[in-house]
C-alpha positions in Angstrom: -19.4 -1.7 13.0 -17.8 1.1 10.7 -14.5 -0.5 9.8 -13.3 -2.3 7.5 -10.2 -4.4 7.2 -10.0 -6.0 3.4 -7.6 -8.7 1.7 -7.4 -9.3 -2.0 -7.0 -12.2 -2.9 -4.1 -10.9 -5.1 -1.9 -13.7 -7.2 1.5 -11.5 -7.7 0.7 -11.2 -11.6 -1.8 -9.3 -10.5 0.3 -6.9 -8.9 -0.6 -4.3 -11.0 -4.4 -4.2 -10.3 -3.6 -3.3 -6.1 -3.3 0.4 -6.8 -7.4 0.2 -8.7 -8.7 -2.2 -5.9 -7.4 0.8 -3.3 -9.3 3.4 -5.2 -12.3 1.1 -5.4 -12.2 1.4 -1.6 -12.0 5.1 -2.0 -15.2 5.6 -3.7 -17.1 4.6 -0.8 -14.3 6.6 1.6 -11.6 8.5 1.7 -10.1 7.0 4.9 -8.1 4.5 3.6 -4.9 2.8 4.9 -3.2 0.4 2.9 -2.1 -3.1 4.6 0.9 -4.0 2.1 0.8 -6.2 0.2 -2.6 -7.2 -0.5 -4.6 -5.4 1.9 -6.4 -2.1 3.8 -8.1 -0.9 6.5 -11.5 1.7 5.4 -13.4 3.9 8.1 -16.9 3.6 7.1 -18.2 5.8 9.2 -19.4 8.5 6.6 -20.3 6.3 4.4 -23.0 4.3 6.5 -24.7 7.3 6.9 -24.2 8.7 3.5 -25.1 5.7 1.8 -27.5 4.8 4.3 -26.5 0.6 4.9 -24.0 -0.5 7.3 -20.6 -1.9 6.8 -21.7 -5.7 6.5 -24.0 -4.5 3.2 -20.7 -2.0 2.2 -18.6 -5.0 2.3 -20.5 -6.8 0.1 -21.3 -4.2 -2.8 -17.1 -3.9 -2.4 -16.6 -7.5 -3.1 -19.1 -7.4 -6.0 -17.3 -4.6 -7.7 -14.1 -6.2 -7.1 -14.7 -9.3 -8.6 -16.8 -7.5 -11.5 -14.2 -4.8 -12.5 -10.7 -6.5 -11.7 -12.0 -10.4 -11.5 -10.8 -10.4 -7.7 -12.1 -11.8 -4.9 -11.2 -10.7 -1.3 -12.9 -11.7 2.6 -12.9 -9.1 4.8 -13.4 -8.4 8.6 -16.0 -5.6 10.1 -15.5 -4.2 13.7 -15.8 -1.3 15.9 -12.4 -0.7 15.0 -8.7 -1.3 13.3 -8.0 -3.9 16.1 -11.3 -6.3 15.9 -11.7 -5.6 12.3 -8.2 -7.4 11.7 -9.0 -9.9 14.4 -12.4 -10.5 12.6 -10.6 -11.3 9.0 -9.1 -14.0 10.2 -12.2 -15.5 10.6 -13.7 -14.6 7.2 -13.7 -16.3 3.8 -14.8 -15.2 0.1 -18.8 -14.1 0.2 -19.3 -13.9 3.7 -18.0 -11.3 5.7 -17.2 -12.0 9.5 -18.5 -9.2 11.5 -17.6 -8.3 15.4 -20.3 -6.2 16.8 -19.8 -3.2 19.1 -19.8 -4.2 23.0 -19.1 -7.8 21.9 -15.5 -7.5 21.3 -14.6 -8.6 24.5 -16.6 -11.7 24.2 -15.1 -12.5 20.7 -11.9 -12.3 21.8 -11.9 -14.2 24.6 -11.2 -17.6 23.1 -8.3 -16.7 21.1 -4.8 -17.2 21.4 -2.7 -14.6 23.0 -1.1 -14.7 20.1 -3.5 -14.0 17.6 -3.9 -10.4 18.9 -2.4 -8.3 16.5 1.1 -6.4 17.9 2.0 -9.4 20.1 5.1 -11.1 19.3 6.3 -14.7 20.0 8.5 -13.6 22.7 6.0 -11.8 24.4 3.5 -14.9 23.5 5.6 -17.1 25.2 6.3 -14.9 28.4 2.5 -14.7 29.0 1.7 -18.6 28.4 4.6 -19.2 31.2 2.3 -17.6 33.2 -1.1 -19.0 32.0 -2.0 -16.3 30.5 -2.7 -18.2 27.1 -5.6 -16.6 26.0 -7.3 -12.9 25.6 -9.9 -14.1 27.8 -7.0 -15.2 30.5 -5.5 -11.7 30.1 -8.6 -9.0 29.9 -9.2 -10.8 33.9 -5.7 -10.6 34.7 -4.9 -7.5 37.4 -3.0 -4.7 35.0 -0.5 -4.6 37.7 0.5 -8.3 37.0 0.9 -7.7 33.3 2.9 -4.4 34.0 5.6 -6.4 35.6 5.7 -9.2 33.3 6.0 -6.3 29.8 6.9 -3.5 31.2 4.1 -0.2 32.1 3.1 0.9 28.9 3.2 -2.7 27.0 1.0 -4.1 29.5 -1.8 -1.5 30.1 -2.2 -1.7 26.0 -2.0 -5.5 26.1 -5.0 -5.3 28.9 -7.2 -3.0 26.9 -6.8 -5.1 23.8 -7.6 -7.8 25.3 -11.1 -6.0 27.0 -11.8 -5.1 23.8 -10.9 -1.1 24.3 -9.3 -0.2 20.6 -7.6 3.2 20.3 -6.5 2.9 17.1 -7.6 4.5 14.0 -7.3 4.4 10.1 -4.8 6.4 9.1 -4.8 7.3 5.2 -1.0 6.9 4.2 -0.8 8.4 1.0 -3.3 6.3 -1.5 -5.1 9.0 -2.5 -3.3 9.8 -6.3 -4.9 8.5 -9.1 -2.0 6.3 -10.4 0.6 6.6 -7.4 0.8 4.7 -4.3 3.1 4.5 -1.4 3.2 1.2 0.3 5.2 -0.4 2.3 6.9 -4.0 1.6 8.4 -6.1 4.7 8.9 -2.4 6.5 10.8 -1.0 3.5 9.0 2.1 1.7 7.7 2.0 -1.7 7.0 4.4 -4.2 5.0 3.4 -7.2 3.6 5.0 -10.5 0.8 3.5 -12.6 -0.1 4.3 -16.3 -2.8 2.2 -17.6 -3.7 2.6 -20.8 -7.7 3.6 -22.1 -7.7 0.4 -24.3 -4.7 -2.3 -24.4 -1.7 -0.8 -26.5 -0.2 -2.8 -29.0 2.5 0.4 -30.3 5.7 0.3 -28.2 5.9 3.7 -28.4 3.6 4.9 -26.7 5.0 1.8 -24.1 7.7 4.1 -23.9 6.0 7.5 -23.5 4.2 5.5 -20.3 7.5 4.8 -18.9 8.9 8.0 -19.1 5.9 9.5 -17.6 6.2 7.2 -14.8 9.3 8.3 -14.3 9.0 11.5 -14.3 6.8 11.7 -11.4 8.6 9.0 -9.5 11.8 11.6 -9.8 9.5 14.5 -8.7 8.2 13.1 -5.7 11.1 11.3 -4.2 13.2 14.6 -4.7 10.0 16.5 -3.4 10.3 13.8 -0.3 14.1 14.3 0.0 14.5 11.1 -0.6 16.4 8.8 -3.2 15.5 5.0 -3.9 18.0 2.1 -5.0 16.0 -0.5 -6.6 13.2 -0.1 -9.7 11.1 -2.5 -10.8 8.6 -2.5 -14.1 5.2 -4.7 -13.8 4.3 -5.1 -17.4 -0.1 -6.2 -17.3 -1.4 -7.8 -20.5 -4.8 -7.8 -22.0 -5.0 -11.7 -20.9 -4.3 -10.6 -17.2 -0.7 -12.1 -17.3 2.4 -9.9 -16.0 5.4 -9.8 -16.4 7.8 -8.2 -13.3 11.6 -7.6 -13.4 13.5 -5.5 -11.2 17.1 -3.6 -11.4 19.6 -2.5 -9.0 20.7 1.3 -9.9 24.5 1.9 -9.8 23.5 4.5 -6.7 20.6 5.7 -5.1 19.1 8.3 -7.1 16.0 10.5 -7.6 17.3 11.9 -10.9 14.5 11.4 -13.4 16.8 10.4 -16.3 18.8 8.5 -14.0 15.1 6.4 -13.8 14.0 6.1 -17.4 17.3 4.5 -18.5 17.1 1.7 -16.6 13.1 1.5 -16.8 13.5 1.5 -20.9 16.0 -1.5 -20.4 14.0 -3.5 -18.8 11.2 -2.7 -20.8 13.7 -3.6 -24.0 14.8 -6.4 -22.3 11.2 -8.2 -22.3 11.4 -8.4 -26.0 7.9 -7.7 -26.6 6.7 -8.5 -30.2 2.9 -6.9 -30.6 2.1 -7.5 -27.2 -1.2 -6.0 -25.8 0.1 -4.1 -22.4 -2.8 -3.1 -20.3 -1.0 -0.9 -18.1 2.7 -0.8 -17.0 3.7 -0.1 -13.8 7.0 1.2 -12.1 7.9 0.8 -8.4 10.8 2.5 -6.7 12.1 0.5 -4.1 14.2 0.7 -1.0 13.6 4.4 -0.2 16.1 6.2 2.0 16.6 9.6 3.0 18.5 11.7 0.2 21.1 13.3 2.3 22.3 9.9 3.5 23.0 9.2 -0.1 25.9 9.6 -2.2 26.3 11.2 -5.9 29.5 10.1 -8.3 30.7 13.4 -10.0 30.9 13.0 -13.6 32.4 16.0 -14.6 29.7 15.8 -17.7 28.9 19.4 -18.4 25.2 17.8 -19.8 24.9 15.7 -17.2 25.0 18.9 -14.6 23.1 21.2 -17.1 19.8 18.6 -16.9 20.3 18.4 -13.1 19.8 22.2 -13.2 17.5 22.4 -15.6 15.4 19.4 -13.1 15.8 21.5 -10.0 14.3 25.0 -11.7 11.1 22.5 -13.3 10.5 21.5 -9.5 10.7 24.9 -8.4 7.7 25.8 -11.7 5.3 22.4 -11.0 5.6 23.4 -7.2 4.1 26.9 -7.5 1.8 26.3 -10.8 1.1 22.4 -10.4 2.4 18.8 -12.0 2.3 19.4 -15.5 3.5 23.3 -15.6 7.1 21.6 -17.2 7.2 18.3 -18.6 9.2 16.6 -21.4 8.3 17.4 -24.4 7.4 14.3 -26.4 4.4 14.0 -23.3 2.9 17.8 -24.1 1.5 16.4 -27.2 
């Protein structure tokens, strides 16, 4: 058993925390794939042999540090791979971890619902139980031939390995990997997000604001650095009592313009009306990423406007060759 699959039991004020719990998962690996919204998938397979304990005795030191650091529980499923691992969470619950061992994958599948197997639909759900073919244990002894003509060649020769237990699939690391950035994904639409927690909880609204504008910043520099633009930001505010506060805002067009991302982050920050509260961390999210040259800019004809878009592009060109913080703004040098 070397993977993992892991769900945090996550309320949505806790939003905020998701990005930590991910890099708690990358202290033990670096093979990490994020399961939006509350969840991932982690190749152990280094790690049992560096740490020298298997991925039932990993999951449990996980969940300890979880609910020690961040005061969140999660269950998680262990299997020979992505497939079984995520077939085995559904049978787990907080402090016991359900396991599928290799070579008895078949055998643990064989009871379930067609359905149940991740990838298969309702439709193709209900073509299958038309047949009889109502669970994975009906299907792994079904000829391939037969399921070929009822989904088609390639849907059916997957569906049959599945079903014997054969799991191609892999953890793929999407991007977690940044200290205080993460690209998820939410319902299929991509998210870009920028964290600043702060060393102890910050009552001055200033340096709120310095926070914000660092987030910003590197939210601008990596969706123009992706060639893409986002239309939606939203601020997750954390407090020292574990409370948050979330709003969201629609930008007049989709934009990667760093400026064009503070403003609206500073309004909604003024817009909380904060009075000497303890902010743990804030958090900005760029939502509904699309490709940049699909996107559409209103000319302004605002000489200043055009000179900080210049200005933007040459700073790209200088944190590109001599790293992130080669140009910054200046109230964030200090």
């Amino acid at each position: 058993m070397t993977i993992l699959c892991v769900r945090f039991q996550l309320p949505p004020m806790y939003e905020a925390a998701l990005p930590q719990l991910l890099g708690l998962l990358e202290e033990f690996t670096p093979v990490v794939e994020a399961l939006p919204p509350d969840g991932a998938l982690a190749d152990l397979r280094g790690a049992e042999r560096y740490f020298g304990r298997d991925a039932v005795e990993l999951a449990s030191v996980i969940r300890v540090r979880a609910l020690a650091l961040y005061g969140v529980d999660c269950v998680i499923g262990a299997g020979p791979g992505p497939m079984p691992a995520r077939m085995a969470l559904r049978d787990a619950r907080p402090g016991l971890t359900r396991a599928v061992p290799e070579g008895g994958v078949r055998e643990y599948l064989a009871g379930k619902p067609v359905a149940a197997l991740p990838g298969v639909g309702t439709a193709t759900a209900r073509t299958l139980c038309e047949y009889g073919l109502d669970t994975l244990g009906r299907v792994a002894a079904a000829p391939l031939s037969t399921l070929q003509r009822l989904l088609g060649a390639r849907t059916g020769r997957e569906l049959h390995e599945k079903a014997n237990g054969i799991d191609r699939g892999r953890v793929v690391p999407n991007g977690i990997s940044l200290p205080h950035s993460r690209l998820r994904s939410s319902g299929g639409t991509p998210i870009l997000a920028a964290e600043r927690p702060f060393d102890r909880d910050e009552l001055d609204p200033g340096r709120h604001r310095r926070a914000l504008l660092s987030a910003a910043e590197e939210l601008g520099a990596r969706l123009r650095a992706g060639d893409k633009v986002c239309r939606t930001l939203t601020l997750t505010v954390r407090y020292a009592d574990r409370s948050a506060t979330t709003r969201s805002r629609t930008l007049k067009e989709p934009t990667a313009h760093s400026a064009a991302l503070t403003r609206p982050a500073y309004g909604m920050y003024e817009a909380l009306g904060l009075q000497r509260a303890r902010v743990r961390s804030v958090l900005l999210r760029a939502e509904g990423l699309t490709p940049a040259e699909r996107a559409s800019h209103q000319l302004t004809f605002d000489p200043v406007d055009e000179k900080v878009r210049r200005i933007e592009e040459v700073a790209d060109r200088a944190r590109a060759k001599f790293g992130p913080r080669a140009v910054m703004p200046g109230s964030l040098a200090a």
